[in-house]
DSSP file (Angstrom, degrees, kcal/mol; ACC not computed):
  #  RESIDUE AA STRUCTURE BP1 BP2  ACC     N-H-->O    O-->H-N    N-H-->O    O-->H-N    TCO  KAPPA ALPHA  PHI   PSI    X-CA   Y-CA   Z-CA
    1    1 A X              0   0    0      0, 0.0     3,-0.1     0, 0.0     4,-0.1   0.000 360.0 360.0 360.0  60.7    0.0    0.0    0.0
    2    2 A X        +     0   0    0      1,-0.2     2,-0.5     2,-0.1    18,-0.1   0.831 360.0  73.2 -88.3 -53.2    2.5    2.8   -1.4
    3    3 A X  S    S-     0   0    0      1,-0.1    -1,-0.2    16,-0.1    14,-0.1  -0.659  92.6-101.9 -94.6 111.5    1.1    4.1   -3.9
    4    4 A X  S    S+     0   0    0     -2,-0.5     2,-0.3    14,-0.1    14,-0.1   0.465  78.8  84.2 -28.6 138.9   -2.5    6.8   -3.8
    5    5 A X  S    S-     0   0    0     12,-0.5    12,-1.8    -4,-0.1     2,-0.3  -0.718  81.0 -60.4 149.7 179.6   -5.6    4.7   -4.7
    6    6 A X  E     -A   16   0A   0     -2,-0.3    61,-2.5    10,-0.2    62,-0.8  -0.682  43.2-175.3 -91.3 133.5   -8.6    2.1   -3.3
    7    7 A X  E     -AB  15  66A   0      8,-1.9     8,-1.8    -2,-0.3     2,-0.4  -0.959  20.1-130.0-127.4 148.5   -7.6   -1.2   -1.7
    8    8 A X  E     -A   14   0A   0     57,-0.9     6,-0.2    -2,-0.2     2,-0.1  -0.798  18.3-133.8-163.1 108.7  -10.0   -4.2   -0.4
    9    9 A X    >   -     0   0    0      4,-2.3     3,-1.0    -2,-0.4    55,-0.2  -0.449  32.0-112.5 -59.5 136.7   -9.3   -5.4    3.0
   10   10 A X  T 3  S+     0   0    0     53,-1.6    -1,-0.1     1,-0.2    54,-0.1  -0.043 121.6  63.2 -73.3  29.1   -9.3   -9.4    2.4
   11   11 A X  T 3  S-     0   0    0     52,-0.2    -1,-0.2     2,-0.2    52,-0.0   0.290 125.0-105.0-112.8  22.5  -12.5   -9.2    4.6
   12   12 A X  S <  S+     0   0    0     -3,-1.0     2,-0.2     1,-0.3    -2,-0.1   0.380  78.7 121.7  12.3  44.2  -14.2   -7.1    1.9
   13   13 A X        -     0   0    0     24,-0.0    -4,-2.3    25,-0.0     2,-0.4  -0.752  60.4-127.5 -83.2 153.6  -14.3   -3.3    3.0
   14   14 A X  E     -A    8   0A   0     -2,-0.2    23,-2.8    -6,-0.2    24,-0.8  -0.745  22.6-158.8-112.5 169.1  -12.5   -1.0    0.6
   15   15 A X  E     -AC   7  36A   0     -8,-1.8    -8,-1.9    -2,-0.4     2,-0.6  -0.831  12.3-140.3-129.1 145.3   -9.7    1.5    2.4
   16   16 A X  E     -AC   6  35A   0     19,-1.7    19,-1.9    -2,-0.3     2,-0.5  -0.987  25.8-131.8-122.6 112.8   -8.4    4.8    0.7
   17   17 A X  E     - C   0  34A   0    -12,-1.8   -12,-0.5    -2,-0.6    17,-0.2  -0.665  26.1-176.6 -86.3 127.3   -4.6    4.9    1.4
   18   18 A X  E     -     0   0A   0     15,-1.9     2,-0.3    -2,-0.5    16,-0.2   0.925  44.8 -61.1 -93.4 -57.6   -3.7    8.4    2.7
   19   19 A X  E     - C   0  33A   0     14,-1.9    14,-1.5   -16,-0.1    -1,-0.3  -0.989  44.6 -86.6-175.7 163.1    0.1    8.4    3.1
   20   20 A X  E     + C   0  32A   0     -2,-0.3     2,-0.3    12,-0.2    12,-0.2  -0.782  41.2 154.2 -87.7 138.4    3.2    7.1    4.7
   21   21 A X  E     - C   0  31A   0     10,-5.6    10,-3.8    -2,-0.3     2,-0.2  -0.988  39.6 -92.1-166.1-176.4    5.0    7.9    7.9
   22   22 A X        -     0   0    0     -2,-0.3     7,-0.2     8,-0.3     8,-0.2  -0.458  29.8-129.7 -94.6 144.2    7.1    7.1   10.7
   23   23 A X        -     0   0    0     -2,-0.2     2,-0.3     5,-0.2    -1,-0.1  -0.490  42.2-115.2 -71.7 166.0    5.9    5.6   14.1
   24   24 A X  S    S+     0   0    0      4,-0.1     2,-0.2     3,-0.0     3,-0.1  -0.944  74.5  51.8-110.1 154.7    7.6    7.9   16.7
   25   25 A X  S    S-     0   0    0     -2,-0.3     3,-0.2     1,-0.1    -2,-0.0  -0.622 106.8 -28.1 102.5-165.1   10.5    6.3   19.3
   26   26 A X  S    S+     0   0    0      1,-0.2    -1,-0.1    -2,-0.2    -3,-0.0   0.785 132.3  42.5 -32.1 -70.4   13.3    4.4   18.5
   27   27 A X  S    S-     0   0    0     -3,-0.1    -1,-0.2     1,-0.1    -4,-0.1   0.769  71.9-155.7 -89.0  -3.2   12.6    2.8   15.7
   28   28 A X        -     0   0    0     -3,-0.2     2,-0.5     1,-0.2    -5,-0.2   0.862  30.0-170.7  73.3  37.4   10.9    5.2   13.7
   29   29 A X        -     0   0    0     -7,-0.2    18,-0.2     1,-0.1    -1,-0.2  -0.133  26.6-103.5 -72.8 120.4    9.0    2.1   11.7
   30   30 A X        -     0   0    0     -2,-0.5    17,-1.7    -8,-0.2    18,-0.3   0.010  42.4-173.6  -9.3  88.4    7.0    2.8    8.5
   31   31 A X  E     -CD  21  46A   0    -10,-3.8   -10,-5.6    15,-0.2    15,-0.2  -0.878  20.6-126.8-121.2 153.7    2.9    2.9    8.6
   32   32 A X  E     -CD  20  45A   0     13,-1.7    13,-1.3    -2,-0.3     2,-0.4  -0.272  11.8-154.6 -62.8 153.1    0.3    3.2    6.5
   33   33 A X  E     +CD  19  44A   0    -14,-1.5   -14,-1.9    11,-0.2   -15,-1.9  -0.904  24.8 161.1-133.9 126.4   -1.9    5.5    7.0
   34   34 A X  E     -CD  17  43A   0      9,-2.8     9,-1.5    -2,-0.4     2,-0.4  -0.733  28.3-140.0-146.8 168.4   -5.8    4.7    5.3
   35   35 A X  E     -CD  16  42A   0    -19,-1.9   -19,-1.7    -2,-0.3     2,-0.4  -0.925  27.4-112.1-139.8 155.3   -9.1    6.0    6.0
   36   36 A X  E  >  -C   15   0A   0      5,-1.3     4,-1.0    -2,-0.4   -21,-0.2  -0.777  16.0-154.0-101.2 121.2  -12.3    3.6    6.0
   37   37 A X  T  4 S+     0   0    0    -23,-2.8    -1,-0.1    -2,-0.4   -22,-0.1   0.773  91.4  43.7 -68.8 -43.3  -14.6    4.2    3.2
   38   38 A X  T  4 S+     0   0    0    -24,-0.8    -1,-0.1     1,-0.1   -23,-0.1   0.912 126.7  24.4 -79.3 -24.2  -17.5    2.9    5.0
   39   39 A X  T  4 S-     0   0    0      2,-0.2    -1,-0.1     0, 0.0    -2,-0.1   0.817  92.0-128.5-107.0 -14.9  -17.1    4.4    8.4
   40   40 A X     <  +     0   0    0     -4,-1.0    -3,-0.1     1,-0.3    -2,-0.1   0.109  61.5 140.5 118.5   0.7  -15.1    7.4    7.4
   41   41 A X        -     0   0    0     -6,-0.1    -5,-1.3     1,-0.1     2,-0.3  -0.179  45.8-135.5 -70.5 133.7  -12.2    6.4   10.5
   42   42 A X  E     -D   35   0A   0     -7,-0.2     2,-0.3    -9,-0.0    -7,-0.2  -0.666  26.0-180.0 -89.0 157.8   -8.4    6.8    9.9
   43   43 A X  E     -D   34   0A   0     -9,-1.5    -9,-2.8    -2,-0.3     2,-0.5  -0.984  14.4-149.2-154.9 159.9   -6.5    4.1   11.1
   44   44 A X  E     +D   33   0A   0     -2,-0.3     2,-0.4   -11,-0.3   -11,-0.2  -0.989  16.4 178.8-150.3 120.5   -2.4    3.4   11.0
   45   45 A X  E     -D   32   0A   0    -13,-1.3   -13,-1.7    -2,-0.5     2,-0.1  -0.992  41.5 -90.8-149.5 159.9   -0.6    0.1   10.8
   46   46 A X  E  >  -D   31   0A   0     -2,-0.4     4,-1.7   -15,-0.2     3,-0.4  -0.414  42.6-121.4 -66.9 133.1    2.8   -1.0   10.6
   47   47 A X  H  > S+     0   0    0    -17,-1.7     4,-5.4     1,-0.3     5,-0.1   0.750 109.2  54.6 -22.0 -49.0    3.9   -1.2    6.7
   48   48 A X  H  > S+     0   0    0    -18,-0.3     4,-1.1     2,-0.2    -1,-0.3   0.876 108.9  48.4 -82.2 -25.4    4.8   -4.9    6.8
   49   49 A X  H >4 S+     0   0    0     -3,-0.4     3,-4.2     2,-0.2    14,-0.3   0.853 108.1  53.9 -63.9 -78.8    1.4   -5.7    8.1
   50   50 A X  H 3< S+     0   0    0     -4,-1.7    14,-0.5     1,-0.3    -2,-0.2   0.733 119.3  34.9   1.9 -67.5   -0.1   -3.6    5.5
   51   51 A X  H 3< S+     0   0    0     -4,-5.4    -1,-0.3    12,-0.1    -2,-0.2   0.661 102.9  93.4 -84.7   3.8    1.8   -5.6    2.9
   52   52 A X    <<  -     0   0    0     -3,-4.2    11,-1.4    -4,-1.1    12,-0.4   0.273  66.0-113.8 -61.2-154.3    1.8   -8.9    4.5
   53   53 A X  B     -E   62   0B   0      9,-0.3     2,-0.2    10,-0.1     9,-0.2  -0.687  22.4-162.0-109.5 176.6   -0.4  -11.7    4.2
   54   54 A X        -     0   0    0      7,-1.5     7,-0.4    -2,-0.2     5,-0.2  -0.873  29.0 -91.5-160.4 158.7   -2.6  -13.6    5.9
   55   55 A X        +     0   0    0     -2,-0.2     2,-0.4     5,-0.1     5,-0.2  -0.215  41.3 170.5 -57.8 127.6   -4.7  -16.7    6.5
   56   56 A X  B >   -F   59   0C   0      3,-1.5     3,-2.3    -2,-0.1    -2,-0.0  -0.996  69.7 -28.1-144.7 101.1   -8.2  -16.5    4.9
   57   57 A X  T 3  S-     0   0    0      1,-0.5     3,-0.1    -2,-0.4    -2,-0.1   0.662 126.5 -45.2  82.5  20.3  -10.4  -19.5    4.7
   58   58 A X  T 3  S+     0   0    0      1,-0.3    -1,-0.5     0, 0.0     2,-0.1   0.322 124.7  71.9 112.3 -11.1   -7.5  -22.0    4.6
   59   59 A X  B <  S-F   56   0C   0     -3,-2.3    -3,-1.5    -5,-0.2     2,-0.4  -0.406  86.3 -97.3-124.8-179.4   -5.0  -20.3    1.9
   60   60 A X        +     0   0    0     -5,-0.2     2,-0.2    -2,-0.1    -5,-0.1  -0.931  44.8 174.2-103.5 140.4   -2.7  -17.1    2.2
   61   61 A X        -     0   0    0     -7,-0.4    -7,-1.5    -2,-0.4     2,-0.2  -0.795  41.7 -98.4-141.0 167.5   -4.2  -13.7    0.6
   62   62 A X  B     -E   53   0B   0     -2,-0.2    -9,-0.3    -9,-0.2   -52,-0.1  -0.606  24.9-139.7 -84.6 159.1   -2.9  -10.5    0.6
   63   63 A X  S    S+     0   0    0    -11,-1.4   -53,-1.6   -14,-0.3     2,-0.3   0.875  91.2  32.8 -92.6  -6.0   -4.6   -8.4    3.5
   64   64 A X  S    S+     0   0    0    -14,-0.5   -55,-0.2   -12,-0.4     2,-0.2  -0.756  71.2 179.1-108.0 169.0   -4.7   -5.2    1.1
   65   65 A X        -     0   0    0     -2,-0.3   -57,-0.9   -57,-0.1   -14,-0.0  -0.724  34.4-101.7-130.6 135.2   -5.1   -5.3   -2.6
   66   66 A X  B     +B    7   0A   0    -59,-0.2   -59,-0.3    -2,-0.2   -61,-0.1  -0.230  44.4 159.6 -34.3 123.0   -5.3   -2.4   -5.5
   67   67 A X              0   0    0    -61,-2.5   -60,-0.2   -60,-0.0    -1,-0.1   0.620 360.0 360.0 -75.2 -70.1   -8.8   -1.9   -6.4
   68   68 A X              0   0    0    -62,-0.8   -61,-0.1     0, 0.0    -2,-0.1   0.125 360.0 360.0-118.3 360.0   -8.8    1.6   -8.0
């Protein structure tokens, strides 16, 4: 989730990704930052979550993907 544009939670809500920035402390780690189309809430997670994966209904999915 770098780059401006709609992404689909692999539980199907879609996410508008806002920007990047730094956590503050030590390690300064990379989050997203994405705003909720459906409730209108910002929210911030760490980058490697963002891009990871996870387990979905027995397989690995991404947990964002580009929509728009």
């Amino acid at each position: 989730m770098r780059e401006p544009g709609i992404y689909q939670h692999y539980k199907g809500n879609k996410y508008e990704f806002i920007t990047l920035a730094k956590m503050a402390g030590e390690t300064e780690e990379p989050v997203a930052v994405y705003r909720a189309l459906h409730t209108g809430l910002v929210w911030v997670r760490p980058l490697s979550e963002v891009e990871g994966e996870v387990e979905w209904e027995g397989k690995m999915v991404p947990r964002f993907k580009k929509v728009e």
